[in-house]
TORDOVO-196812 format. One record per residue (C-alpha): x, y, z; residue in one letter. Coordinates in steps of 0.25 Angstrom, whole numbers, padded with zeros to 4 digits, always signed. Each point is the difference from the previous one (the first is absolute). Example, Ala and Ser with C-alpha at 12.3 -4.5 7.8 and 13.67 -1.06 7.14 Angstrom:
+0049-0018+0031a
+0006+0014-0002s
***
This chain:
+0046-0003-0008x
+0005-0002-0014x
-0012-0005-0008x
+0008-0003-0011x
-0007+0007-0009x
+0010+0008-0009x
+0001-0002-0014x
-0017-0003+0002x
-0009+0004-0011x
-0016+0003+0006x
-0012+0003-0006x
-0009+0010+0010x
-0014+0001-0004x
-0007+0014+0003x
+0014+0007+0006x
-0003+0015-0002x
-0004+0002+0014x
-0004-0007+0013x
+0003-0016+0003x
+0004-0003-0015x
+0011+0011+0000x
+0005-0003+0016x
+0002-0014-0006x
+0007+0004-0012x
+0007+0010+0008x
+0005-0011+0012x
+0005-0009-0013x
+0009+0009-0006x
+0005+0003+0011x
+0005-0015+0000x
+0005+0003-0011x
-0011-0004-0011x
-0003+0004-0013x
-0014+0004-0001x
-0010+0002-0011x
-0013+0007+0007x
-0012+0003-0007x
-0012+0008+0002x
-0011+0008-0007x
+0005+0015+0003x
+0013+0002-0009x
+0003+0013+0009x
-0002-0007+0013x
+0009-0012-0006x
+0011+0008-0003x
+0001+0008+0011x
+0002-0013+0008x
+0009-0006-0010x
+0009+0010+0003x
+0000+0002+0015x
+0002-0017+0000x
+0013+0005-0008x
+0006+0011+0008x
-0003-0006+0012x
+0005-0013-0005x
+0008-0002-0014x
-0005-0011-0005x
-0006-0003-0013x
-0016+0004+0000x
-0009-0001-0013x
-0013+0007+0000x
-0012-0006-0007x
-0012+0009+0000x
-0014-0008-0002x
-0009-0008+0005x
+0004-0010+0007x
-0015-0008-0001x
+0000+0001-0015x
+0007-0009-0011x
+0006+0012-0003x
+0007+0003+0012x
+0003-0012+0002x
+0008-0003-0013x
+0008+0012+0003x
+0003-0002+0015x
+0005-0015-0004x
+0009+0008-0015x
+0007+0008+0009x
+0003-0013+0011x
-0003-0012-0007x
+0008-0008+0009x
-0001+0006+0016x
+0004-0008+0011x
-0010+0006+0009x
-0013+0006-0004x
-0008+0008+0008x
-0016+0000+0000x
-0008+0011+0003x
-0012+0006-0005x
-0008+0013+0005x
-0013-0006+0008x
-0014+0003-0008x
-0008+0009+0007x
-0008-0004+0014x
-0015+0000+0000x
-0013-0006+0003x
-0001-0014-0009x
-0014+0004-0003x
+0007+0009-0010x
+0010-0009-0007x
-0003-0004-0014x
+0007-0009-0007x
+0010+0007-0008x
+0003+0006+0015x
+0003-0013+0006x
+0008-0005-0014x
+0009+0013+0000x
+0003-0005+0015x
+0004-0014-0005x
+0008+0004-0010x
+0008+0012+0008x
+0001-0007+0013x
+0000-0016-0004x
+0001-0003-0015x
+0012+0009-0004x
+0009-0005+0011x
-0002-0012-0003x
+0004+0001-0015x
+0012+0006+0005x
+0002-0009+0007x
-0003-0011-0012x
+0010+0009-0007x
+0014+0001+0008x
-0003-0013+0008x
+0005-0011-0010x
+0014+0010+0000x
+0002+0001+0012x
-0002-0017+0002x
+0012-0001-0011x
+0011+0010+0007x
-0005-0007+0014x
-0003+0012+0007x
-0013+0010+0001x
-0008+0007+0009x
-0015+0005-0003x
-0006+0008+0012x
-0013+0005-0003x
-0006+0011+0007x
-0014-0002+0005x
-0007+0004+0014x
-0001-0005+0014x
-0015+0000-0005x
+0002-0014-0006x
+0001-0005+0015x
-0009+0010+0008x
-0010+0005-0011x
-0004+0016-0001x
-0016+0001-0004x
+0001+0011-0009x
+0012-0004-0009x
-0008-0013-0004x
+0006+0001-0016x
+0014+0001+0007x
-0003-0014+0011x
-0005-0009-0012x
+0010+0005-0011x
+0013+0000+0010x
-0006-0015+0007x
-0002-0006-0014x
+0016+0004-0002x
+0002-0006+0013x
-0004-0013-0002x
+0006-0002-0014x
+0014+0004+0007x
-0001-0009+0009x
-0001-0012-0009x
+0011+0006-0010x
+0010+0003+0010x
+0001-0014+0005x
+0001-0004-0013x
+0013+0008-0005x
+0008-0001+0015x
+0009-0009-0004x
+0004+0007-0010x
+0004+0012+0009x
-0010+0009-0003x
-0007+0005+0013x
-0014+0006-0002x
-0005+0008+0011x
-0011+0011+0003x
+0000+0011+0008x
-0014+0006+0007x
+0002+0014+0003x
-0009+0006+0011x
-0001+0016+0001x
+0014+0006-0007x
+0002+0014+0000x
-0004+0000-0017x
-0010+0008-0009x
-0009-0014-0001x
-0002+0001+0015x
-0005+0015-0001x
-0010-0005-0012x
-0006-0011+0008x
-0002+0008+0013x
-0006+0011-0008x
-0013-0008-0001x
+0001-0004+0015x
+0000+0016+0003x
-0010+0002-0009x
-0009-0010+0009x
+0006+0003+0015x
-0002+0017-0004x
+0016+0000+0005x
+0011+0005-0007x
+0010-0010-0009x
+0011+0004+0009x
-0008-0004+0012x
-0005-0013-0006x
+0015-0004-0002x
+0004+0004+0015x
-0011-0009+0004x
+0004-0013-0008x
+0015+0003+0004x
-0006+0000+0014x
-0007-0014-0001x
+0014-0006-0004x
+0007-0005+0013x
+0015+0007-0007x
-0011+0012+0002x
+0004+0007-0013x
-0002-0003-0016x
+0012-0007-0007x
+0014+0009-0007x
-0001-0006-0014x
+0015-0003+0001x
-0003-0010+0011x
-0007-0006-0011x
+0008+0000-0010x
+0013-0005+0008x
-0011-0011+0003x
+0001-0003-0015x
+0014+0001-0001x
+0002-0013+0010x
-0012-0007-0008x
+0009+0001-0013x
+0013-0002+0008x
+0010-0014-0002x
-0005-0003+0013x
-0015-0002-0001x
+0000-0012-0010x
-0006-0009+0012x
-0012+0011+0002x
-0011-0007-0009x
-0013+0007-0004x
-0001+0007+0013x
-0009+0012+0004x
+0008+0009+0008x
-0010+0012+0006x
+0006+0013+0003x
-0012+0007+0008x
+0008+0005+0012x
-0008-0013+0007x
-0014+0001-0003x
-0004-0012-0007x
-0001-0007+0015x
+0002-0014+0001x
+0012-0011+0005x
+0002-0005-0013x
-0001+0007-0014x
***
């Protein structure tokens, strides 16, 4: 399929390594320009320039972080006008609610459902005047089927949720599509963090603790981040500008139920 991407200009949040970098990855190969940022400079580069061998296209790295006013500003300097911006934000840490304060619930907030949406706020308009944009923000299948111990992630990432789904109706017409997708278990650093504290209670092994959640899943097996990201690819494509503030899981068919 021809997405008719090419000639695209993206903004991919957090793409040195795991989903943010298999999107930016599956775009260029489509033929996007992408500007990625994220807070390791090393880490960011190295991606930045496996993006352009693999690919050719135009890639900008932006080191920073992404949930300051800082990082932000230079993220939208470098591409002040994408036609598709990508959300993503590492999770905050799991735990027990207990011991949340809250500066931890407020860094939360601002990493998982304030700064997207003042990215959001800052390419939208753009995107309205040149009648095209795609916005897919990357959140968790816990939105819909909720995880105990990453309670900072399900409050942050459900407040962006709802705010989405108000905004995205509102811009349509416009053709601009937004959409989120809810990652399950991917084969990523984030899902060794947040099975490190479930092996720490079960007395198992991290390793082990993954082989049981990919068992759990009907697919029987945790997600290839590059399904991910060719998952994201179509959200930005010419073709999805009828798919509206949808919530598209990619769990391998865990969240059970007949209709999302």
């Amino acid at each position: 399929m021809d997405t008719g991407l090419s000639g695209r200009r993206a903004l991919v949040c957090a793409a040195s390594k795991g989903l943010g970098r298999a999107c930016a990855m599956a775009l260029a190969r489509e033929g996007v320009a992408v500007t990625i940022t994220a807070r390791t400079a090393e880490a960011l580069e190295k991606t930045a320039a496996e993006i352009r061998a693999e690919t050719g296209v135009a890639v900008t790295a932006v080191a920073g972080d992404i949930t300051t006013e800082a990082g932000r500003a230079a993220a939208l300097a470098a591409c002040p006008d994408p036609d598709i911006l990508v959300n993503n934000a590492g999770g905050p840490p799991p735990g027990d609610f207990r011991d949340w304060d809250r500066d931890a619930w407020l860094r939360a907030l601002d990493a998982n459902m304030l700064t997207p949406i003042f990215l959001i706020k800052s390419v939208v308009d753009g995107m309205i005047a040149r009648k095209f944009g795609r916005i897919v923000n990357i959140t968790s299948a816990s939105v819909k089927s909720p995880i105990p111990n990453i309670g900072l992630s399900n409050g942050a990432r459900a407040g962006l949720t709802g705010f989405v789904g108000g905004l995205a109706r509102q811009v349509a017409r416009h053709n601009v599509a937004i959409n989120n997708l809810l990652p399950g278990p991917f084969a990523t650093d984030r899902l060794a963090i947040t099975m490190a504290s479930a092996a720490k209670a079960s007395g198992r092994t991290v390793e082990q603790e993954i082989a049981e959640r990919a068992k759990a899943a009907p697919a029987g097996r945790v997600g290839d981040p590059a399904e991910f990201g060719a998952a994201c690819a179509f959200l930005c494509s010419a073709h999805s500008g009828f798919i509206v503030g949808q919530n598209l899981v990619l769990d391998g068919g865990a969240f059970n139920a007949t209709m999302g």
